[in-house]
C-alpha positions in Angstrom: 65.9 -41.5 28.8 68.4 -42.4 31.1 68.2 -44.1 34.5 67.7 -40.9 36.2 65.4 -39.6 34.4 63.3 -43.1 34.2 60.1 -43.2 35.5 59.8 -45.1 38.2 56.1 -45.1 39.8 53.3 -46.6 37.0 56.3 -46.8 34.4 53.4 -47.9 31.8 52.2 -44.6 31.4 55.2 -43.4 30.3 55.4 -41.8 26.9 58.5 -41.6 24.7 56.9 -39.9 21.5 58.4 -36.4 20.8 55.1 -35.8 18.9 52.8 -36.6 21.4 55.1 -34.6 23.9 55.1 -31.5 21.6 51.4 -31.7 21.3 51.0 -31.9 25.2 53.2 -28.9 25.8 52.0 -26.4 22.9 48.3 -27.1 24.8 49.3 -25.8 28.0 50.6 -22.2 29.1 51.3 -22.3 32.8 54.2 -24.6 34.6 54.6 -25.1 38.0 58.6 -24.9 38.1 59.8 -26.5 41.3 63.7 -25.5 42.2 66.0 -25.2 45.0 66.4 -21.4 46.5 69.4 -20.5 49.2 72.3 -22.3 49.9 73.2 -24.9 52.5 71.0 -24.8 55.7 69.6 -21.9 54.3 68.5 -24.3 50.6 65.0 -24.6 50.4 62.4 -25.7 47.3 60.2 -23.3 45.6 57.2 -23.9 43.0 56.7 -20.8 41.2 54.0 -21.6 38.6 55.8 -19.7 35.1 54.3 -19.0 31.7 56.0 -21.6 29.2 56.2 -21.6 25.5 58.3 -24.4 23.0 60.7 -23.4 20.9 61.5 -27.1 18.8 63.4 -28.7 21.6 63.9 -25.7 24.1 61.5 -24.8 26.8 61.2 -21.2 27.7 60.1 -20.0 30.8 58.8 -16.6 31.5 60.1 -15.3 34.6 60.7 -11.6 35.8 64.5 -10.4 36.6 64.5 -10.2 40.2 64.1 -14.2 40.6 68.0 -15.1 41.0 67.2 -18.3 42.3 65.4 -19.0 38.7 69.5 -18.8 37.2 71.2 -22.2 38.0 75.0 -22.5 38.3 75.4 -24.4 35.4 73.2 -27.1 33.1 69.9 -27.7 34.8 67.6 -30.5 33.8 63.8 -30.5 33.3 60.8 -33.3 33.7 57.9 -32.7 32.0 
């Protein structure tokens, strides 16, 4: 975890086991994925809810092709 990523509001409920983690995620089956659509004046956020599944340490969203704004730039980060 680094400082970015630390939680900051009720920092005793965070949890740090990958196990635990895991276990959480291969429960659920819908995100809500939150992003950034448009450009400059025109950026805006978006929460499109997504079917999810784990793959070890990779999260894979299900999302049709017409979503661009689903494709970063680059590297994108995730919270779970």
């Amino acid at each position: 975890m680094s400082d970015r990523t630390r939680l900051r509001r009720k920092p005793d409920r965070t949890v740090e086991d990958r196990d635990a983690i895991h276990a959480v995620l291969d429960e659920g089956l819908m995100a809500h994925v939150g992003l950034v659509a448009g450009e400059g004046d025109d950026a805006h956020p978006v929460v499109i809810p997504m079917l999810y599944a784990r793959d070890g340490e990779h999260l894979l969203l299900h999302g049709c092709r017409p979503v661009d704004c689903c494709e970063p730039p680059g590297p994108a980060s995730t919270s779970v």
